[in-house]
Structures are given as structure tokens and as C-alpha cells.
C-alpha positions as CSV (number, residue, x, y, z in Angstrom):
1,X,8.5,-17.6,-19.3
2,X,10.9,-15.5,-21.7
3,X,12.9,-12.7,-20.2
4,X,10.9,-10.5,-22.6
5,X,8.1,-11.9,-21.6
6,X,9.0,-10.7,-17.6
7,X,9.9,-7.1,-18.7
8,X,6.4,-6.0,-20.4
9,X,3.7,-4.8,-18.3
10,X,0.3,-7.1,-18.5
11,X,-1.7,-9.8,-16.7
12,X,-0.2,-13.2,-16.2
13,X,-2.4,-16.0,-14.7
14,X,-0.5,-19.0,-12.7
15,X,-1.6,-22.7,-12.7
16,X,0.0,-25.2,-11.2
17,X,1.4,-27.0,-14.5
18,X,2.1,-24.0,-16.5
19,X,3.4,-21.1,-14.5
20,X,2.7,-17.9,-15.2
21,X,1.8,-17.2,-18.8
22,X,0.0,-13.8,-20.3
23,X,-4.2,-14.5,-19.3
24,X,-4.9,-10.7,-20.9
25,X,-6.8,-12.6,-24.0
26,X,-8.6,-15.0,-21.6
27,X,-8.7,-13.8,-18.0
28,X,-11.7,-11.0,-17.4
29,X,-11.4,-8.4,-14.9
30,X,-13.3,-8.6,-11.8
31,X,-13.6,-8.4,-8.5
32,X,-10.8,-9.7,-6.0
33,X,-10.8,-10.9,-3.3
34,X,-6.9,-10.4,-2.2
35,X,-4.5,-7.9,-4.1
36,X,-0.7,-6.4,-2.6
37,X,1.4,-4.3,-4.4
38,X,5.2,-3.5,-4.0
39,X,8.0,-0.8,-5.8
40,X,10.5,-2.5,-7.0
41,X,13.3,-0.7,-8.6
42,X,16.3,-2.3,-10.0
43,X,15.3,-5.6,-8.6
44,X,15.6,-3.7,-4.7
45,X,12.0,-3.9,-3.0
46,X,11.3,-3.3,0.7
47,X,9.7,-5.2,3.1
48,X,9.5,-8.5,0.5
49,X,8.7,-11.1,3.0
50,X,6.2,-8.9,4.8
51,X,4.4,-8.5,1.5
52,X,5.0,-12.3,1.0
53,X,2.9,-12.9,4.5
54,X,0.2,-10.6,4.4
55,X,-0.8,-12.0,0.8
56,X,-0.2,-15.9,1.9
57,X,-2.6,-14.6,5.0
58,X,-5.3,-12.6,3.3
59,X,-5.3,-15.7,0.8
60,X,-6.0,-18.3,3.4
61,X,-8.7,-15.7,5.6
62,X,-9.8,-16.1,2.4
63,X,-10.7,-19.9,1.5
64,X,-8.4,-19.5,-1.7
65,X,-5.8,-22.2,-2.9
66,X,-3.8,-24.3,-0.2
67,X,-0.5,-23.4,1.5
68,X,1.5,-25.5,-1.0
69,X,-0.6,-23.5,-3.8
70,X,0.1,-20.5,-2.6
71,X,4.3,-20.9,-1.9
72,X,4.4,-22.1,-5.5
73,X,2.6,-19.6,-6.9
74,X,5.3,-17.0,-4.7
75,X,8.2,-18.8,-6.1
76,X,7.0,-18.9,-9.7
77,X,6.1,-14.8,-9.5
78,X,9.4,-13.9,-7.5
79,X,11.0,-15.6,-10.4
80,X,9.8,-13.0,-13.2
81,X,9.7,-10.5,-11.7
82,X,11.8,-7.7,-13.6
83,X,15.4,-6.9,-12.3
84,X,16.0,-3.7,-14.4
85,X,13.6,-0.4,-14.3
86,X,11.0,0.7,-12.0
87,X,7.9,-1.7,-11.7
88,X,5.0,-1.8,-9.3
89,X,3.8,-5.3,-9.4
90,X,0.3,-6.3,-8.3
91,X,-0.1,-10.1,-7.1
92,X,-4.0,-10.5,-7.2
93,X,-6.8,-13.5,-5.8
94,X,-9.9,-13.9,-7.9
95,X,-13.2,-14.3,-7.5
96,X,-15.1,-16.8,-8.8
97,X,-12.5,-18.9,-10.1
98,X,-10.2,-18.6,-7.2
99,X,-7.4,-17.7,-9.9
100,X,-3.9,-16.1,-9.0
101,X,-2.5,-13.6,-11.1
102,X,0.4,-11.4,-11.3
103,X,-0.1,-8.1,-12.8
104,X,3.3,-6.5,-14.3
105,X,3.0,-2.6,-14.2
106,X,5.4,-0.1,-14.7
107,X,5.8,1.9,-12.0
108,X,4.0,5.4,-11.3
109,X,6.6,8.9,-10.6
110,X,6.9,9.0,-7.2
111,X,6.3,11.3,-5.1
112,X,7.9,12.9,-2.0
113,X,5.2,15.0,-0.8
114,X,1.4,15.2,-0.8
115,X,-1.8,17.9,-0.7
116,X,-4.6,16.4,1.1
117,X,-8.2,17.0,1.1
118,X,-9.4,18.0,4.3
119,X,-12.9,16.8,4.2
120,X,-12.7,13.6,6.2
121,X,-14.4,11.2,3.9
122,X,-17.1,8.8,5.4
123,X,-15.2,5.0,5.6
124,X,-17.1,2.8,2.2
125,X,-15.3,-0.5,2.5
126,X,-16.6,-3.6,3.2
127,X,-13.8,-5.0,4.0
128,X,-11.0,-2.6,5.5
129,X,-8.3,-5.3,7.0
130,X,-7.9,-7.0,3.4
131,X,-6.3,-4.9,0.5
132,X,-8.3,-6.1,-2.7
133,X,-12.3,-6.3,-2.3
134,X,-12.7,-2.4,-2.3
135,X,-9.8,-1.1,-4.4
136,X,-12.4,-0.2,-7.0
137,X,-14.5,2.1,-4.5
138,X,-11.1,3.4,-3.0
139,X,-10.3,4.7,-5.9
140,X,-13.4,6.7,-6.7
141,X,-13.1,8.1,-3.2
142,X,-9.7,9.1,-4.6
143,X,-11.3,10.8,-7.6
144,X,-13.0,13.3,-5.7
145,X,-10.3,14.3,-4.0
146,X,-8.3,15.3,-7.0
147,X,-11.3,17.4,-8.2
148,X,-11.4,19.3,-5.5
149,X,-7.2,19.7,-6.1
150,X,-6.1,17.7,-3.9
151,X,-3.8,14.1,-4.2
152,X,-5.5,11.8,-1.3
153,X,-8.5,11.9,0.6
154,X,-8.6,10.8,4.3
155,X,-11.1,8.3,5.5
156,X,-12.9,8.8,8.7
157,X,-15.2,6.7,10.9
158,X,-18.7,6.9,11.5
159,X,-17.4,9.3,14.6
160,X,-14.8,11.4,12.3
161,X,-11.4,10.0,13.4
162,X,-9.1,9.4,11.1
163,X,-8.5,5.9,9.8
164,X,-6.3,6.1,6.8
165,X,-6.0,7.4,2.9
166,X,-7.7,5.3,0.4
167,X,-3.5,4.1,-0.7
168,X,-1.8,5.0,2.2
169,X,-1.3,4.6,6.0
170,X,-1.9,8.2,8.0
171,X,1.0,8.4,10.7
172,X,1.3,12.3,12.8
173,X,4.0,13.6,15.0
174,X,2.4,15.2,18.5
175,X,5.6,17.0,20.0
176,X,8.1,14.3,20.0
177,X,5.5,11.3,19.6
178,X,5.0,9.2,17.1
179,X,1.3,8.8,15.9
180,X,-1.4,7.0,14.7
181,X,-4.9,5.6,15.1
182,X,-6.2,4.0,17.7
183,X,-5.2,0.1,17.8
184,X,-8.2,-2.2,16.5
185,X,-9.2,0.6,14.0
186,X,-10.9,-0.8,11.1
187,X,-7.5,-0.1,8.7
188,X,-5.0,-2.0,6.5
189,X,-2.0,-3.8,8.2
190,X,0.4,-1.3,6.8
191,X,4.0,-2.6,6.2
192,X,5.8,0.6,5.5
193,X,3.5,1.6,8.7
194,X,5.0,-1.1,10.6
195,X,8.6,-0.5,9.8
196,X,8.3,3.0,10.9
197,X,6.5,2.2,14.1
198,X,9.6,-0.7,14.9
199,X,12.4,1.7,14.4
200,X,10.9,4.3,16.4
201,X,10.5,1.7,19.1
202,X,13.9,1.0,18.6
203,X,15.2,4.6,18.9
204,X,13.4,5.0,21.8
205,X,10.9,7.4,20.1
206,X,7.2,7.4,21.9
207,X,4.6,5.8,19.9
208,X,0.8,5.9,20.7
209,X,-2.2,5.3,19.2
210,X,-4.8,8.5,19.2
211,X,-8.2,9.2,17.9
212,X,-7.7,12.5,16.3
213,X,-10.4,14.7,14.1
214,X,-8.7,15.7,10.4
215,X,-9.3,19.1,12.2
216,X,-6.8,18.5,14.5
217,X,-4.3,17.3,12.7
218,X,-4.0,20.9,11.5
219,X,-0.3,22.5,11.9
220,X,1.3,19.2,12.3
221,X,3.7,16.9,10.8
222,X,1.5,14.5,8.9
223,X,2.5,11.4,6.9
224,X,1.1,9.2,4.4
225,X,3.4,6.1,4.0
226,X,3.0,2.9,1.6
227,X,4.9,0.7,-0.4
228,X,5.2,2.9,-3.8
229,X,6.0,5.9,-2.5
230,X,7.4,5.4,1.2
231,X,7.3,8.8,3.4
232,X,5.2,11.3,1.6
233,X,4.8,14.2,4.1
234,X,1.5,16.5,3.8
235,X,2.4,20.1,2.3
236,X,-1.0,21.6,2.0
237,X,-4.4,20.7,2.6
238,X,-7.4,22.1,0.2
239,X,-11.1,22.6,1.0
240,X,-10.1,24.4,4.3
241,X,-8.2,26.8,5.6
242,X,-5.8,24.3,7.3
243,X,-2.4,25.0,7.5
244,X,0.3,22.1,7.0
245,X,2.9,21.6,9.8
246,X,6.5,21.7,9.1
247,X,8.3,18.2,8.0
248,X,11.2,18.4,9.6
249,X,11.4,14.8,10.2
250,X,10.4,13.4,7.0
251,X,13.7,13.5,5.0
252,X,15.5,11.7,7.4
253,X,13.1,9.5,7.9
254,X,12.5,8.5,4.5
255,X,16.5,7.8,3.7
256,X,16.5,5.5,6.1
257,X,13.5,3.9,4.6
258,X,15.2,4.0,1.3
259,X,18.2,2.1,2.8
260,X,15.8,-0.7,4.0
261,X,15.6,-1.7,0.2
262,X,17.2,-5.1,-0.7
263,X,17.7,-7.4,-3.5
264,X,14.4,-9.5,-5.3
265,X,15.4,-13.4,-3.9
266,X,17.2,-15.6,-6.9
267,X,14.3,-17.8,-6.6
């Protein structure tokens, strides 16, 4: 693949022989059944190998290509990925014809803060543990949420605890306590969730696992955290009269997540 190639955004399919080449004039959209995402900016990302792991895992939960398949097709899209700008790759697993892709996109503005809607919204996946399968219903659930003014939505379960946002990991601060639902909960294996939970261990910072109403996270510090745009602390919350706690934690916090960020591999 040219370097020009590498630096537009578009669809490129991998097979063994070929490598990635552009599949936008022959590969249909449709469902997947595995799909991560990651910011990578100037060729920095954060977390690479974590990303690499939960894809390689999801992949093989999965019944896709082999373990050889898979660590080739992870060395061919490391390879072009772009080193200059702001991207926000997507590495995708097809249905049907079991087909890996990388999807070259530009990425988003970022954001450093958030307005949630604080209607806990009923849980529709199918398949919460795997990102992919229900990225299409996630992001109608998203929809609503921004016509009633808001950014993200909070999912709930059948029992109206919070799970997570249809993009993002949901982590609070109870006093000095690190938060976030209970373990076993029906949500993504967050990595920008797990590197906050590790340095808090580290730092000797409590961390416990609640079942908490969106009610009552009302006048706390609330988080949503993922790969694009790291520590996004909740400002306001619209469709009640819910008032958003302080962040006082969040900009420290996120610098040292932005420090975590480290070159692409040369391979």
C-alpha cells in the first residue's frame, strides 16, 4: 500500500496474499461481528496492545480467522496506519464472509466535557461484552439523546442501575472512592476504564464497584472515559432537574492519561 494510500480515510479489506487494499467498490456494509476503535494522533495511541488483545479475543470468542490470521492481519494494519494528523481507526470482523477490514477515519473534535441525558435508557444489546454486533442500535440510542440536548445517554438494566453510555465507560467519585458498576455487569471491557481503575490501585485510591440509580449519581463527579476522547467529566444533565457535581479531579486525571500515549510500533 502507497503512503497516500495510508493517509485517506476509507475501507480497506485484508487477505492474506494481498494486504490491505481499498474494498469500498466491492466490500458491502453490514453487520459485524467484532469492531475496536483507537485515537491516534501523530502516530501516539494509548493502550495499543490492550486494543490489540481485546480484538484478537473478541475475534476468536468469535469463530473468526485463526491466531496466525489474525497476528498477520495486526501487523499488516499497524503498518498503515497514518503517522501524521488525527485519525480514529476502526479494525472491524464481518459477517458472513468472516472478512477483516480496517476502516481509516479521520478523527472527530474532541471533547473535554459532556451533558448527559438523565433518563436511564433501557439496555438493547444483544451482545454487551463484544464491541461491534450492536454499534448500529447504540447509536440510535445515542440519537435520542441529542434530541432531547443532550451528548450521551446512559444505559440502565432491567433494575435501573447504571451500566454504561452507548460509547463510553461510566466511572463516579463517592467521597474519595473511585466508582463503578458492579463486577459481572453486562458492559464492555473498557481499556481507558481499566487504566484508570490500575492507577488508582496504584495510588492507593479506593475503588469499588456499586449499583447506583442515574438518580443518584446526582451532585457527583461523573465520568465517561473511552479511547477517543479519554476523561470527559459530566457538566450538566438535561431532562431533569439534576445538578452536575464539581470535577475537581478530572483535569489531573486526564493529563496523566494524555502522558500514557506512545508511539504506533514500526511494524
Amino acid at each position: 500500500m502507497t503512503a497516500q494510500l495510508a493517509a485517506e480515510e476509507g475501507l480497506l479489506a485484508w487477505t492474506p496474499s494481498r494486504g490491505l487494499s481499498p474494498g469500498a467498490d466491492r466490500v458491502a456494509d453490514g453487520p459485524l461481528l467484532v469492531a475496536d476503535s483507537w485515537l491516534v494522533s501523530e502516530g501516539r495511541v494509548r493502550g495499543y496492545g490492550r486494543h490489540r488483545e481485546r480484538f484478537l479475543r473478541a475475534c476468536a470468542e468469535s469463530d473468526g480467522p485463526g491466531p496466525r490470521r489474525l497476528v498477520e492481519f495486526w501487523h499488516d494494519m499497524t503498518a498503515v496506519l497514518p503517522r501524521r494528523g488525527e485519525w480514529f481507526p476502526r479494525v472491524e470482523l464481518a459477517a458472513g464472509s468472516l472478512e477483516l477490514r480496517l476502516r481509516l477515519r479521520h478523527a472527530p473534535p474532541l471533547g473535554s466535557e459532556v451533558r448527559l441525558w438523565a433518563a436511564g435508557q433501557p439496555d438493547p444489546r444483544a451482545l454487551p461484552r463484544r464491541k461491534g454486533p450492536d454499534l448500529d442500535t447504540l447509536a440510535r440510542v445515542r440519537g435520542r439523546a441529542v434530541g432531547e440536548g443532550a451528548q450521551e445517554a446512559i444505559l440502565v438494566d432491567p433494575a435501573g442501575k447504571v451500566l454504561e453510555s452507548p460509547t463510553a465507560s461510566v466511572l463516579w467519585w463517592e467521597d474519595d472512592c473511585l466508582c463503578l458498576p458492579p463486577a459481572g455487569s453486562p458492559v464492555l471491557p473498557g481499556i481507558t476504564a481499566g487504566l484508570i481503575q490500575e492507577r488508582a490501585v496504584r495510588s492507593g485510591i479506593p475503588v469499588a464497584h456499586r449499583e447506583r440509580t442515574v438518580a443518584e449519581l446526582a451532585g457527583r463527579e461523573v465520568w465517561l472515559v473511552n479511547a477517543l476522547h479519554g476523561i470527559r467529566p459530566v457538566t450538566g444533565w438535561t431532562g431533569d432537574a439534576m445538578n452536575a457535581g464539581p470535577a475537581v479531579r478530572a483535569a489531573e486525571w486526564r493529563h496523566w492519561l494524555e502522558d500514557l500515549s506512545e508511539p504506533l510500533p514500526n511494524q
